[in-house]
Structure formats: structure tokens, C-alpha cells
MARNUDREN-751393 format. One record per residue (C-alpha): residue number from 0; residue in three letters; y, x, z. Coordinates in steps of 0.1 Angstrom, whole numbers, plus 5000, padded with zeros to 4 digits. Layout:
MARNUDREN-751393
NUM | Ala | Y | X | Z
...
***
This chain:
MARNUDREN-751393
0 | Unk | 4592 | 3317 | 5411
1 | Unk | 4568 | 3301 | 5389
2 | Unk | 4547 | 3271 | 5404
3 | Unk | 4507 | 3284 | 5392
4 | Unk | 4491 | 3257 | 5413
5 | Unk | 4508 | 3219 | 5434
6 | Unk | 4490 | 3197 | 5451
7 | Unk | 4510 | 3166 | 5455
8 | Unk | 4507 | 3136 | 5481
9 | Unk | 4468 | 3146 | 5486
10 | Unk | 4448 | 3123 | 5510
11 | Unk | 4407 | 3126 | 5519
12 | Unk | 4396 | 3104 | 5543
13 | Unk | 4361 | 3106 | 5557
14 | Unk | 4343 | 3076 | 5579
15 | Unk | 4365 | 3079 | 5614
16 | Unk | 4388 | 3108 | 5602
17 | Unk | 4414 | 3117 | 5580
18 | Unk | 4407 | 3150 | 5567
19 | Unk | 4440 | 3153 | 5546
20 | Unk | 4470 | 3130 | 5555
21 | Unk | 4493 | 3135 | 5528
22 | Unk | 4494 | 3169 | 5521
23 | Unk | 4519 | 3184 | 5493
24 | Unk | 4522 | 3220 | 5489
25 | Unk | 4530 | 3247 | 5459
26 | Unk | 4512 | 3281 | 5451
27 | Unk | 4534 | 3302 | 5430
28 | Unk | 4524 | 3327 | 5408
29 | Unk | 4516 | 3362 | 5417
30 | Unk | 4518 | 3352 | 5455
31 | Unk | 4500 | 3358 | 5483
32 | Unk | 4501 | 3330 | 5500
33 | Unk | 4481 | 3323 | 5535
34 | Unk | 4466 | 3289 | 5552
35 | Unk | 4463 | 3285 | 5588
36 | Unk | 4455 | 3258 | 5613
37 | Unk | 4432 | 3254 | 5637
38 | Unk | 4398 | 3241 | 5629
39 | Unk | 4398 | 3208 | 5619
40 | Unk | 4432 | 3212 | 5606
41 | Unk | 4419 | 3206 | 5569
42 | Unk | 4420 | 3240 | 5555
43 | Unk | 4384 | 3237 | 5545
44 | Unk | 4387 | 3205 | 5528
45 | Unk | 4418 | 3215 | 5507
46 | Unk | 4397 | 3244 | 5494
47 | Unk | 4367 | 3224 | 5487
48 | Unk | 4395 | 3196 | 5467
49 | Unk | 4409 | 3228 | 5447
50 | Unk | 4376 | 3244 | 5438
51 | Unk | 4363 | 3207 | 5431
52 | Unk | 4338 | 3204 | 5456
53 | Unk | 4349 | 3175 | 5471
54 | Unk | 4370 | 3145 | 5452
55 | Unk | 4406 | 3133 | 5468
56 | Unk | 4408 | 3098 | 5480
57 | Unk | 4447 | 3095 | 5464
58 | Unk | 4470 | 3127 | 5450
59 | Unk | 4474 | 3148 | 5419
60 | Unk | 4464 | 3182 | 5414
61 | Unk | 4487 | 3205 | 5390
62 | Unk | 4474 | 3237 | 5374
63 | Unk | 4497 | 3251 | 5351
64 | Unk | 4513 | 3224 | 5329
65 | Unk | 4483 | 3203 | 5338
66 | Unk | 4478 | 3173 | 5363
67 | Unk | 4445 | 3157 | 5371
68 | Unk | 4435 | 3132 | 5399
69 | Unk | 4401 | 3154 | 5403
70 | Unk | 4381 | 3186 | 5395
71 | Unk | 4346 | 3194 | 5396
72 | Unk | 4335 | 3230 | 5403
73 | Unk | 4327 | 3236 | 5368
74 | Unk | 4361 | 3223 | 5354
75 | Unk | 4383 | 3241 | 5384
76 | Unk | 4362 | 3274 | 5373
77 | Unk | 4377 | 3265 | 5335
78 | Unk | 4409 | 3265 | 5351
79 | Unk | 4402 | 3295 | 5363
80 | Unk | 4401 | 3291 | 5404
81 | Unk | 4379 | 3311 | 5421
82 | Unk | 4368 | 3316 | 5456
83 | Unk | 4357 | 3347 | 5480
84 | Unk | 4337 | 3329 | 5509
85 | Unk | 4323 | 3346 | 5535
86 | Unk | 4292 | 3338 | 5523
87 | Unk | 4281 | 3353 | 5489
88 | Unk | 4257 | 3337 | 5464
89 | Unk | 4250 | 3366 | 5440
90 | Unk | 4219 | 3374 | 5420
91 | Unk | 4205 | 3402 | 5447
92 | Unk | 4176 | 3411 | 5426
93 | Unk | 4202 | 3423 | 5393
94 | Unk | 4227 | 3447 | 5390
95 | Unk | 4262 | 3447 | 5394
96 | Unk | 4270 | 3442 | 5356
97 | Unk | 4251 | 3417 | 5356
98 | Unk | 4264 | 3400 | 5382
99 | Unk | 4301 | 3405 | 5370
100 | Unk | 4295 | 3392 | 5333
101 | Unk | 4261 | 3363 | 5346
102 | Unk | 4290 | 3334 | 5334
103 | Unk | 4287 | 3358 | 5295
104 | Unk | 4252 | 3357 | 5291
105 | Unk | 4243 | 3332 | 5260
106 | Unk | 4274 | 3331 | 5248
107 | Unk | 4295 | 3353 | 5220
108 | Unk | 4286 | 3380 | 5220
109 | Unk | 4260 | 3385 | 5245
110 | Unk | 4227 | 3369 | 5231
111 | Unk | 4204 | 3392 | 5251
112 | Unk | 4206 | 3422 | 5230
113 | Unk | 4201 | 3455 | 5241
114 | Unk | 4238 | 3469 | 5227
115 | Unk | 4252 | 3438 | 5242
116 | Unk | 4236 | 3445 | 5276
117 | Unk | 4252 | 3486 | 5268
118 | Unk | 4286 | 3467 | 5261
119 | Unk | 4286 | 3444 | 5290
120 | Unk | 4277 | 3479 | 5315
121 | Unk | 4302 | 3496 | 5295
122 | Unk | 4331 | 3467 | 5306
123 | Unk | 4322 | 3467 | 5341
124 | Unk | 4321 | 3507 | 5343
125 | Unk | 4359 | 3500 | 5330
126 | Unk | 4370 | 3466 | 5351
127 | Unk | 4355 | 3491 | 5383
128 | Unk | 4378 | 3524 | 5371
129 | Unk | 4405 | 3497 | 5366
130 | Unk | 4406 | 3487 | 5405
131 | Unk | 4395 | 3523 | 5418
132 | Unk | 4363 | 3510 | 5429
133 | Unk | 4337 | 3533 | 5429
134 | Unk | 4305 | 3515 | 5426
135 | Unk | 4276 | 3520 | 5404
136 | Unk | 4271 | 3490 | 5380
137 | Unk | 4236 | 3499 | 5375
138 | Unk | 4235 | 3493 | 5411
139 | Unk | 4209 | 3466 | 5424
140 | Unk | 4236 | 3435 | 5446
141 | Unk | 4207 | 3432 | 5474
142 | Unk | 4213 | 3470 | 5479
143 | Unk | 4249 | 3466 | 5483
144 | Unk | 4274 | 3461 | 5514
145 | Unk | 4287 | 3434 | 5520
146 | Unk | 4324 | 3448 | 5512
147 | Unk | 4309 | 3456 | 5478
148 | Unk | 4298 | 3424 | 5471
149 | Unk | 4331 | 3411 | 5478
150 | Unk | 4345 | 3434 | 5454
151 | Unk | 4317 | 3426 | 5428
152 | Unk | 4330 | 3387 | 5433
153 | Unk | 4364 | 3399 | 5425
154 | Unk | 4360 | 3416 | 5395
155 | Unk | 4337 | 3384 | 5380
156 | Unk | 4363 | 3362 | 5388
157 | Unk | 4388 | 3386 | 5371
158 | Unk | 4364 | 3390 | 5339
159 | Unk | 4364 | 3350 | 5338
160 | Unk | 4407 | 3357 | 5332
161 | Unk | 4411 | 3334 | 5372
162 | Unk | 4447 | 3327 | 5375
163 | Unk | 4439 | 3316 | 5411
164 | Unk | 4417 | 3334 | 5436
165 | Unk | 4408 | 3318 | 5472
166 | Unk | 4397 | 3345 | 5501
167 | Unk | 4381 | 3325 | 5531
168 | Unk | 4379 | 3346 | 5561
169 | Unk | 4366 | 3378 | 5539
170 | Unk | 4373 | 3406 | 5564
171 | Unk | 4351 | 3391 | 5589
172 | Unk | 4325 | 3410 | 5584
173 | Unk | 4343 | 3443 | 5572
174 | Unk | 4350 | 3476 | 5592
175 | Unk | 4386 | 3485 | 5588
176 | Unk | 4381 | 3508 | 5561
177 | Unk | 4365 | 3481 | 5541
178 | Unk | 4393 | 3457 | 5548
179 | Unk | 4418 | 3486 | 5535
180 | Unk | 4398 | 3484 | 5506
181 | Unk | 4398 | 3450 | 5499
182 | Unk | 4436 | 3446 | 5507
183 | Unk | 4442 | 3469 | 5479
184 | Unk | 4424 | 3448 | 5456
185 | Unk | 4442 | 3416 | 5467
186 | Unk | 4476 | 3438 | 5464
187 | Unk | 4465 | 3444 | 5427
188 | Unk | 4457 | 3416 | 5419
189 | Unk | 4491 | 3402 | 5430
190 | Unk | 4508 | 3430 | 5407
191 | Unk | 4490 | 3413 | 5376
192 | Unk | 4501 | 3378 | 5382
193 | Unk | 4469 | 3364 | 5399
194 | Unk | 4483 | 3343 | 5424
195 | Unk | 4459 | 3346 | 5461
196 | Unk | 4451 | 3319 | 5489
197 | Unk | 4442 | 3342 | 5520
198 | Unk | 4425 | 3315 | 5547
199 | Unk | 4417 | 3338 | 5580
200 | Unk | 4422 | 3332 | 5616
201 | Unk | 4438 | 3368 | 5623
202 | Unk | 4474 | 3364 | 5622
203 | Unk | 4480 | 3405 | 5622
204 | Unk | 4462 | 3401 | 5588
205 | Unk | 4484 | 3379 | 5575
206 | Unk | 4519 | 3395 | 5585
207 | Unk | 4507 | 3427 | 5568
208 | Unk | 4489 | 3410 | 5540
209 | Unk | 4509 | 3377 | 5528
210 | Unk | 4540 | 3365 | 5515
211 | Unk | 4543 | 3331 | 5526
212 | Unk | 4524 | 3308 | 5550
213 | Unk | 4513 | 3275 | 5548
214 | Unk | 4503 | 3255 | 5584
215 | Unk | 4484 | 3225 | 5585
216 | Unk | 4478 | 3205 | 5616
217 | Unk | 4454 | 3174 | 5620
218 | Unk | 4452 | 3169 | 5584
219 | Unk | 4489 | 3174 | 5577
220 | Unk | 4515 | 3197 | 5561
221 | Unk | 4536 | 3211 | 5590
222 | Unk | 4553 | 3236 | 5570
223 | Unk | 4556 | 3270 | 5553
224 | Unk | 4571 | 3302 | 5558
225 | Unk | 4583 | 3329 | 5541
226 | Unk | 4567 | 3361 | 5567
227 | Unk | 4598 | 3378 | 5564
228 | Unk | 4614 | 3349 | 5585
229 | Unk | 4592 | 3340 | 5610
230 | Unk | 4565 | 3357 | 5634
231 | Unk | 4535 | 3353 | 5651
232 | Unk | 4542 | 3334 | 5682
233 | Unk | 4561 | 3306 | 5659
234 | Unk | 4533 | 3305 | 5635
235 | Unk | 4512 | 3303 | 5663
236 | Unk | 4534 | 3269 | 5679
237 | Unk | 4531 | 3253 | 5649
238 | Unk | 4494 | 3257 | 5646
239 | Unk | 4489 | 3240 | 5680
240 | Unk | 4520 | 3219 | 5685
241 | Unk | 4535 | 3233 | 5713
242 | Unk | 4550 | 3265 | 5722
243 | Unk | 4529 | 3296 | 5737
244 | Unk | 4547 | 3318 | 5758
245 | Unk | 4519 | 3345 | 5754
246 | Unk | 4488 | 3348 | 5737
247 | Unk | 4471 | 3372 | 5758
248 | Unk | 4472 | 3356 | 5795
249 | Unk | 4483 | 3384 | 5826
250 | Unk | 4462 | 3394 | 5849
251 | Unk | 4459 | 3421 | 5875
252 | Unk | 4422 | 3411 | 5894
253 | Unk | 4407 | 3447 | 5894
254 | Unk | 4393 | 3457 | 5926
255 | Unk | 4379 | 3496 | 5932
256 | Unk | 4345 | 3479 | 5942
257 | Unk | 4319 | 3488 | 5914
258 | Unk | 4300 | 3458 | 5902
259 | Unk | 4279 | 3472 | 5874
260 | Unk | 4272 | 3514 | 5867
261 | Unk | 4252 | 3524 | 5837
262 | Unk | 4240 | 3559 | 5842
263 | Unk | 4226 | 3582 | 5804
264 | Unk | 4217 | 3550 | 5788
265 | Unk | 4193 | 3555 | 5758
266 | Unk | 4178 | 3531 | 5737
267 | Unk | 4178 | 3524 | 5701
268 | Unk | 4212 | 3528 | 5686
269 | Unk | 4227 | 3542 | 5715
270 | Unk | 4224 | 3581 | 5733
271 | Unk | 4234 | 3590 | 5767
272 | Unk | 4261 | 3564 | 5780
273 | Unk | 4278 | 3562 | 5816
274 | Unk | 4298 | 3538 | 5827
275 | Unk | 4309 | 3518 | 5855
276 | Unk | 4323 | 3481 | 5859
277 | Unk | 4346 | 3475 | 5885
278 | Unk | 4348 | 3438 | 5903
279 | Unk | 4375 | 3413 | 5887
280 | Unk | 4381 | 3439 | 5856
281 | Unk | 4378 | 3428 | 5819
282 | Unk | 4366 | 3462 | 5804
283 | Unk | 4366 | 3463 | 5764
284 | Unk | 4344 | 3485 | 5738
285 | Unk | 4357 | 3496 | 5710
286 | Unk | 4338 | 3511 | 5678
287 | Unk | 4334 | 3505 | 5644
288 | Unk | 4308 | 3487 | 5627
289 | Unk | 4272 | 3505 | 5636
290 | Unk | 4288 | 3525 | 5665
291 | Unk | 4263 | 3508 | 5691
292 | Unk | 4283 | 3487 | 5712
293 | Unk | 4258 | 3454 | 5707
294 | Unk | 4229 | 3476 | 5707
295 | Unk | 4245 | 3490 | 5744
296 | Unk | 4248 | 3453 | 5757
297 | Unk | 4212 | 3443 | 5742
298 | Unk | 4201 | 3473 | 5766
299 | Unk | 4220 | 3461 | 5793
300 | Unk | 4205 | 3423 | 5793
301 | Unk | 4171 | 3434 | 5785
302 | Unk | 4168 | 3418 | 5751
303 | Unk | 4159 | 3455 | 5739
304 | Unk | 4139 | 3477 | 5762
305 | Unk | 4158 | 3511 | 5767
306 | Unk | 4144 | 3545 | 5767
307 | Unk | 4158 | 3561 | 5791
308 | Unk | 4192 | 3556 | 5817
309 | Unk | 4195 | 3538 | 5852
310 | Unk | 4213 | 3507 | 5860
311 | Unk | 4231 | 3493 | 5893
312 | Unk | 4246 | 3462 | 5906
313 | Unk | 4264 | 3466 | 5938
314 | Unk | 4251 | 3499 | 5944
315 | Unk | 4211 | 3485 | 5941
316 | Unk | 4193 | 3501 | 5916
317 | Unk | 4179 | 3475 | 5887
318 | Unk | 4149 | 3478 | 5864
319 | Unk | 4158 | 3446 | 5840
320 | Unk | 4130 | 3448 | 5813
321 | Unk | 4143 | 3408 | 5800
322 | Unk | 4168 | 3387 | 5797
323 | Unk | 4155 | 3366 | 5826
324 | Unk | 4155 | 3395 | 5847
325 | Unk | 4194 | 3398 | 5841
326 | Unk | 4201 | 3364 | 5846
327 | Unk | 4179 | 3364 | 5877
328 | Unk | 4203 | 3391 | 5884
329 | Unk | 4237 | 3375 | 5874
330 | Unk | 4245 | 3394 | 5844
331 | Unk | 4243 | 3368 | 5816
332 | Unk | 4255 | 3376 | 5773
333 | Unk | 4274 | 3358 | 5751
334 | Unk | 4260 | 3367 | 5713
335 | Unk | 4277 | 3379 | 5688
336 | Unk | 4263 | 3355 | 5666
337 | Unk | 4267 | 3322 | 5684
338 | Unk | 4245 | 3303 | 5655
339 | Unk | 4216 | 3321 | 5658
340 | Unk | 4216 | 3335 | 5691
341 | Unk | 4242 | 3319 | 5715
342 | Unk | 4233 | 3282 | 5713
343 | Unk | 4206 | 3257 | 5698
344 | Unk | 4222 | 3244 | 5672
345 | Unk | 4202 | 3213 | 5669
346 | Unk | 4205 | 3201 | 5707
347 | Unk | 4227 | 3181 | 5723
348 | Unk | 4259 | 3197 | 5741
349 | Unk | 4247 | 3181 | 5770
350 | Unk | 4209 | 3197 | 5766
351 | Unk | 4228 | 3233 | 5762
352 | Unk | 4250 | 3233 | 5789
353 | Unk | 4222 | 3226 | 5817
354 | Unk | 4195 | 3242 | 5805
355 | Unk | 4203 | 3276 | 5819
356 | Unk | 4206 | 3262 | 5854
357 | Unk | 4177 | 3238 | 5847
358 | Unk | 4159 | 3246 | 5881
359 | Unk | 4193 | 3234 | 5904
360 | Unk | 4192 | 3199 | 5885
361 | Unk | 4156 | 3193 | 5884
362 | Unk | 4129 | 3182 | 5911
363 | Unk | 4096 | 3191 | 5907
364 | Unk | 4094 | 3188 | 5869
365 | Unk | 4116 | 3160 | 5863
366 | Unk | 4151 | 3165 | 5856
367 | Unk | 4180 | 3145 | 5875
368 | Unk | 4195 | 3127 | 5845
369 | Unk | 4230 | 3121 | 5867
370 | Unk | 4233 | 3154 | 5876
371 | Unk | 4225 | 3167 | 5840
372 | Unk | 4257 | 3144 | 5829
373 | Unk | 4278 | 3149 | 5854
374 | Unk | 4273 | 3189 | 5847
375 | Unk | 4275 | 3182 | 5811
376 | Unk | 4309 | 3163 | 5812
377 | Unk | 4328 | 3190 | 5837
378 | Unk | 4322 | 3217 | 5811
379 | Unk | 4331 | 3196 | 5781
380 | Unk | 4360 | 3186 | 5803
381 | Unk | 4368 | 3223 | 5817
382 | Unk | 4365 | 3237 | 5784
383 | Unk | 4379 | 3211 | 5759
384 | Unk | 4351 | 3208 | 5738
385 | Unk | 4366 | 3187 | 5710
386 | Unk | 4335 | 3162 | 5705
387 | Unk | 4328 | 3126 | 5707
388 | Unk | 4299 | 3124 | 5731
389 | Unk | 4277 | 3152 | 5750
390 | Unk | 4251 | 3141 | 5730
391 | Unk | 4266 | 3157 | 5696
392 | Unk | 4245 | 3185 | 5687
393 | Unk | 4268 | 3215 | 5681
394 | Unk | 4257 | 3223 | 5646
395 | Unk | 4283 | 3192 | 5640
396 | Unk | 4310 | 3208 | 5657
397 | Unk | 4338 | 3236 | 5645
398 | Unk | 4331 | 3269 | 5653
399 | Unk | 4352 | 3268 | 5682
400 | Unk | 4340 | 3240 | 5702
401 | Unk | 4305 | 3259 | 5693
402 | Unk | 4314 | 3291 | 5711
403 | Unk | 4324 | 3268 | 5738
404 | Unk | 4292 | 3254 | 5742
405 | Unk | 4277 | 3286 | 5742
406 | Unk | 4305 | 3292 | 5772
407 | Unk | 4289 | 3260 | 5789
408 | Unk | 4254 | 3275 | 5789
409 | Unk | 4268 | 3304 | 5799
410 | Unk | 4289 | 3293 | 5832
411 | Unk | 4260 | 3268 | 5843
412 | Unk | 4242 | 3302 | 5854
413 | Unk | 4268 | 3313 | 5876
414 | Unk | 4266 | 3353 | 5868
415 | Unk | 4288 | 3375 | 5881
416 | Unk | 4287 | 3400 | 5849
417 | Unk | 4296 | 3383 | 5819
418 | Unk | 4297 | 3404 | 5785
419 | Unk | 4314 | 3388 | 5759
420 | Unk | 4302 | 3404 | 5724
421 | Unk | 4331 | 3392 | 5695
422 | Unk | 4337 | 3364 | 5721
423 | Unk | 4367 | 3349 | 5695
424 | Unk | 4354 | 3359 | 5659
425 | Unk | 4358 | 3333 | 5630
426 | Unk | 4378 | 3311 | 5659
427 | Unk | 4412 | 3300 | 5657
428 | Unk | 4441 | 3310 | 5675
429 | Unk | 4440 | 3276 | 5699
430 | Unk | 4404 | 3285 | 5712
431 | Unk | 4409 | 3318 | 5710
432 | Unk | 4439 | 3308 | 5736
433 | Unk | 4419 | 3285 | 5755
434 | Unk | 4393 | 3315 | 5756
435 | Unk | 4415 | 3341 | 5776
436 | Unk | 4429 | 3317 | 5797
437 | Unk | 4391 | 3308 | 5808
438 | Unk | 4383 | 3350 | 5809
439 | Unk | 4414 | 3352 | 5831
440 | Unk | 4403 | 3327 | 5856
441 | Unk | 4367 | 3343 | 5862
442 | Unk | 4380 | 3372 | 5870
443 | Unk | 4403 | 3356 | 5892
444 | Unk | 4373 | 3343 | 5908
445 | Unk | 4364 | 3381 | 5914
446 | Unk | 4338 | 3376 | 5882
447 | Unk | 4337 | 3406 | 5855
448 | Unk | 4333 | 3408 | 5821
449 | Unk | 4323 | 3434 | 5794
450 | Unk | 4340 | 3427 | 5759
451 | Unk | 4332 | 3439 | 5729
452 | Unk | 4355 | 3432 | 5700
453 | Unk | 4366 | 3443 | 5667
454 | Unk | 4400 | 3428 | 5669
455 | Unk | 4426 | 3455 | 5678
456 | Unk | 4451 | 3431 | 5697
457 | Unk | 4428 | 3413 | 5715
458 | Unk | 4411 | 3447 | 5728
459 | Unk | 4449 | 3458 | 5737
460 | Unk | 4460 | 3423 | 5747
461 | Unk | 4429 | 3416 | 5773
462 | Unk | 4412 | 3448 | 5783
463 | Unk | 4421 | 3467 | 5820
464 | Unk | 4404 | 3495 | 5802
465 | Unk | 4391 | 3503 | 5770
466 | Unk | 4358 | 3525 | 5762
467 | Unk | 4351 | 3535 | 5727
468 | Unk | 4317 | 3543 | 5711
469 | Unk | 4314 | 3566 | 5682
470 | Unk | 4275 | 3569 | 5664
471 | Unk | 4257 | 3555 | 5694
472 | Unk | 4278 | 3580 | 5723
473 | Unk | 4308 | 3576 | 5745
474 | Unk | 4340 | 3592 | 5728
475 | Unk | 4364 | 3583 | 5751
476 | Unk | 4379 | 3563 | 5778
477 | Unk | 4418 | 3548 | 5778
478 | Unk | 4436 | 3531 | 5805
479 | Unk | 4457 | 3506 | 5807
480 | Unk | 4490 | 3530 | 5805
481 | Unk | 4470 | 3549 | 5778
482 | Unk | 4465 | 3526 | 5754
483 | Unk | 4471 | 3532 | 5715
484 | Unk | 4460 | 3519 | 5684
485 | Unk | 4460 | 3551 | 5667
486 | Unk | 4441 | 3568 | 5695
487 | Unk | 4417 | 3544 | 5694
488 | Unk | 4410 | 3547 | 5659
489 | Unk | 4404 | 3582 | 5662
490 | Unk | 4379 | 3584 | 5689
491 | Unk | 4363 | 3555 | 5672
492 | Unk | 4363 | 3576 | 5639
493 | Unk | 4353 | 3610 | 5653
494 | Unk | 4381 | 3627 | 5647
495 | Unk | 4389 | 3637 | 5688
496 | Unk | 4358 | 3655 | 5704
497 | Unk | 4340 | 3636 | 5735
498 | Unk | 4371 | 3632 | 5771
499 | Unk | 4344 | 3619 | 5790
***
């Protein structure tokens, strides 16, 4: 096949580290072609060398029939690389044509007359039929989804004539239908020659998206594989550097005592839920995006007040109006978002891991410096953190280490009902690893723990039993023996009436 885009012998060192070690590697032509490794691994730092963000210490880069030492963002764009990050930076307060054809404006033909303005709407209504998208380009961007806005990135790279496009973790955020979506543009794309460099952390992705796969370890090439010829579990080995036997860790802790019962639970976003949680059982929810399962657990932990519905832990009726009444009751959250809401960013690890059990390491109102360390280093110990001192502040640290900090806050309260919301999203496949194995051994301890996820394998691969939400109500419950993806996707979708 025909090389679109090398990178040859590239090193980027950074004070302490060596981002890239040597890395060589080839995109070909109408490929698509993933990157994996864990964080740290470099992925991030290739990306930023390609779209000429950030300038390699030694290597060549070769577009085409052209090979440079460098690139800056605005040359790489000439080249015509583009990138799909997670995080968009569009002009929200202009339309969608706009936004497509912003790189036009002042130049040729577009000098800001009105017919040019028609003519440019006219192009985008055409570059839309072209892909089947059906969006309105008069639309305003703010207004938009974010699956749209994906697509509106798309389609201005396409309009630039990009010859390479870069998708960074861009079905993060997308229900499955929107990911169908997007997959179908990346598919098309492939059929015109553009060649794609798909960077996510969901393998399943991957094997039903890509063509070959690149793994970097450490800051170094470890190899790449054609998908036809390998599979997950080696993919996964060479991301971590030794083999896993399993991803999802066994575990048969249920007990038929019932920990937690949620009786017609109403608040907003959610109608009429019933549920119990048995002792030592890992019990998942399932929904799609706006279904009401983090609106359930913000009901649950008090961070919203409910409207109606009755709660009990070990038979005891509870009335928890806050968070600190569940934690004073052992029932502790980890966010969904761990930035904003699971940890303080701008702390030390050692400040976040003691401050929920502040009150057992204090006396009077000073705080017992040893014991504060001695906490701190267990958990960065327990959890393998991946950080030079307990005094980093997490906002320095990958996003994995970060949701293990959260952990660490988490575990110093000692709760007995843990609910995990998206406990692994945006982490790689080494936490996510480390992650189970930890879930496992709380509810070995006889702990248990609500998880809500989005990821199909790790609801099959972790959950004793699976409930699904559908608009804000229960639409069914699967056991372990019961368990299918398709039924699951039809509960969640609405398509079976209501089995519980």
C-alpha cells in the first residue's frame, strides 16, 4: 500500500522523561489505523509532533514525497492533517457553514459577499448530502450535540482537501447510535483515500473499526498488527508488558443478605425505581445517554434531594438528605466526572486521600502529620498510583492515576456501598485492569458496589446482575445466566415493554 504519512527514528525528551524513545512507524493511505498504550505511553505526544504542536528533539517526519525535521500547526494543517479531539473548539455563536468553510473566509472567492455567503451554505448543504448527514447548516454549533459537532469538524477538515485525519478518543462522549454514526463517516472517509489515526482506550472499538494497530509502550514502538492477525488479549500484553490471563477478574461473593433496597424512587430524571443490593454483589446499570442512571445515584447519595421513594440499609430505613449523611451511613460515590467532581485537582494526592477520613487522623483540630503520610503512602502503594511524591497534585497526573486518587479518597471512608459511576472511562486498559482486580477484592471483603457504565463488556465482564434504565424507569432486570448484548440494547432502547 502507499505510505501517506512515516515518522522515522522520532525522539522527544522532556526534563526527567523520555516522551518518545525512538519511535518509527508508517500510516498508509486510505487506512485506518489505531494507536494504543497505556497513558504515558506517548500517544499524546506523537499527535501533538504530527499536528505540530510540539517540536521533536531528533527524527524526520514524511508527508507524501516530503520530509521535514518539524511542523507547526499551521504548516501540518497545509499538509493537510487534521485532528478530532475530544474537545472541540468551534465558533458556537455561528452556524454550521460557517464553521465548515471559517479557514475560506477572506480568501478567493469568499470576500464577505452576500452570494458568496449563499455559495459557501450552498457547499455545505452538498459536503452534508455527501456523507448522509442530516444536519441543518443554518444551524447555530452552540445548539448542536456533541456528535454533530464531531461531524461538523469532519466535514471542515474534508473541505480543507486533509489527506490525514486524527480521532482522539471521539466516542467518549457518544451514545451508540452516535458512534454508529460517526463510524460510518470514518468508513467513508477510508473509501476516498483519507487515511485515519483512531487513538481510544476501547479495544472492541478498535477490532470492529481499524485495520491495523500500532502499540507504544514507555515511549517506544512495540509493534503493529494487522487486526485480522491478532486479538484483544495480545494487544492487551503488549500494552502492559506481560501477559493477562483475563481482563475481567472472577468472582462469586454474593450473599442473599440485602445491603441496600430502594423502594419507587422519584426525583428529577428518574420515576418510580425499586431495587435492592445484595452484600458482596457488583450490580451494573445499563441505559443510554439521558436514561437516568447518574441522576438515580445523585438520589441515592443525596447530592440531589428526591421526591418521593424510601431507602434502606440492612433493613433500617434511611432519610439521607446529603452527601454527608451517606457517608455517615457508609454509602460513598465515585463521579462520573472525576475532574470536576471526584477529586481536587489542585491538591496534593496526599491532601485527597485523608481528607475523607479527616476526623480518625486528627486530634482536636490538628491533624497527625504521620498518620496523614503513612495513610497517604498505603493507598499510593495499594493502588499504584504512578507519581513521584504524595505531594503531586493530581491535575499533573494521567487520567488513570487521577481516578485512582479519587479511589484513595474514596476507600479512606471505609463505606460499605460503593457506586462506581463510568468508574474506567477515558482510562486505559492497565488501570482499567488494576480497577477490577481492586472491585473484586471489596467485595471479597463482603463490600458492595453499584456500577454504572456505558461500556458493554465491562457491564457483561463485571456485573452479578445487570439493571437497565430506559427514560428515567426500570425496563428490566438480567441475571448472570441471562445476559445478552442484544437484549440489553433493547430494554435500553424501549423496544421490550417493562419485566419488572
Amino acid at each position: 500500500m502507499e505510505t501517506e504519512l512515516s515518522l522515522r527514528n522520532i525522539t522527544k525528551r522532556y526534563p526527567g522523561v523520555i516522551a518518545l524513545d525512538d519511535v518509527s512507524l508508517e500510516f498508509n493511505k486510505g487506512e485506518i489505523h489505531a494507536l494504543v498504550g497505556e497513558n504515558g505511553a506517548g500517544k499524546s505526544t506523537l499527535i501533538k509532533i504530527i499536528t505540530g504542536a510540539v517540536v521533536p528533539d531528533e527524527g524526520t517526519i514524511v508527508i507524501g514525497d516530503k520530509e521535514l525535521k518539524s511542523l507547526t500547526p499551521s504548516l501540518s494543517y497545509q499538509m493537510g492533517i487534521a485532528a478530532v479531539y475530544q474537545e472541540l473548539v468551534q465558533l458556537e455563536s455561528m452556524t454550521v457553514f460557517d464553521n465548515i468553510f471559517m479557514c475560506e473566509y477572506g480568501r478567493g472567492e469568499n470576500k464577505g459577499l452576500v452570494l458568496n455567503k449563499k455559495r459557501l451554505r450552498e457547499k455545505a448543504s452538498e459536503l452534508l448530502a455527501e456523507f448522509g448527514v442530516q444536519i441543518d447548516p443554518d444551524a447555530i454549533v452552540g445548539s448542536l450535540s456533541t456528535a454533530c459537532r464531531q461531524i461538523i469538524e469532519i466535514l471542515k477538515a474534508i473541505s480543507q482537501n486533509a489527506r490525514v485525519m486524527i480521532f482522539d478518543e471521539s466516542t467518549s462522549s457518544l451514545t451508540i447510535e452516535e458512534q454508529e454514526d460517526l463510524f460510518r463517516i470514518i468508513r467513508r472517509l477510508k473509501d476516498i483515500g483519507v487515511t485515519i489515526i483512531y487513538i481510544s482506550h476501547r479495544l472492541d472499538e478498535i477490532f470492529e473499526l481499524c485495520d491495523r494497530v500500532t502499540i507504544l509502550r514507555d515511549g517506544k514502538y512495540v509493534a503493529t498488527k494487522r487486526i485480522a492477525d491478532t486479538n484483544k488479549m495480545e494487544v492487551i500484553s503488549l500494552m502492559v508488558g506481560r501477559e493477562l490471563k483475563e481482563i475481567y477478574p472472577a468472582h462469586d461473593s454474593v450473599s442473599d443478605d440485602v445491603v441496600l433496597q430502594v423502594e419507587h424512587f422519584s426525583g428529577p430524571g428518574v420515576e418510580d425505581i425499586s431495587f435492592q443490593l445484595h452484600k458482596g454483589e457488583i450490580l451494573g446499570f445499563a441505559g443510554l445517554v439521558g436514561a437516568g442512571r447518574t441522576e438515580l445515584m445523585n438520589l441515592i447519595y443525596g447530592a440531589v434531594e428526591k421526591t418521593g421513594g424510601t431507602l434502606f440499609i440492612n433493613g433500617e430505613e434511611k432519610n439521607i438528605k446529603s452527601p454527608a449523611d451517606a457517608l455517615s451511613n457508609r454509602i460513598c460515590l465515585i463521579p462520573e466526572d472525576r475532574k470536576i467532581q471526584g477529586c481536587f485537582l489542585d491538591q496534593t494526592i496526599c491532601w485527597n486521600s485523608c481528607i475523607t477520613n479527616i476526623r480518625e487522623i486528627s486530634s482536636a483540630t490538628f491533624v497527625n502529620r504521620r498518620l496523614e503520610t503513612n495513610q497517604a503512602v498505603e493507598f499510593v502503594k495499594k493502588l499504584k498510583i504512578k507519581t513521584p511524591s504524595i505531594q503531586q497534585i493530581p491535575n499533573n497526573l494521567s487520567g488513570g492515576n487521577q481516578q485512582k486518587v479519587v479511589l484513595a479518597k474514596v476507600l479512606a471512608a471505609n463505606c460499605s456501598i460503593l457506586i462506581f459511576d463510568e468508574p474506567t472511562r477515558g482510562i486505559d486498559v492497565g488501570a482499567r485492569f488494576e480497577i477490577y482486580n481492586l472491585m473484586v477484592s471489596l467485595v471479597n471483603e463482603g463490600k458492595s458496589i453499584i456500577m454504572v457504565s456505558s461500556d458493554m463488556e465491562e457491564l457483561l465482564g463485571m456485573s452479578d446482575r445487570i439493571l437497565v434504565l430506559h427514560e428515567g424507569r426500570l425496563a428490566g432486570e438480567l441475571k448472570r445466566n441471562e445476559f445478552n448484548q442484544d437484549r440489553i440494547m433493547q430494554l435500553a432502547s424501549g423496544l421490550l415493554e417493562v419485566n419488572v
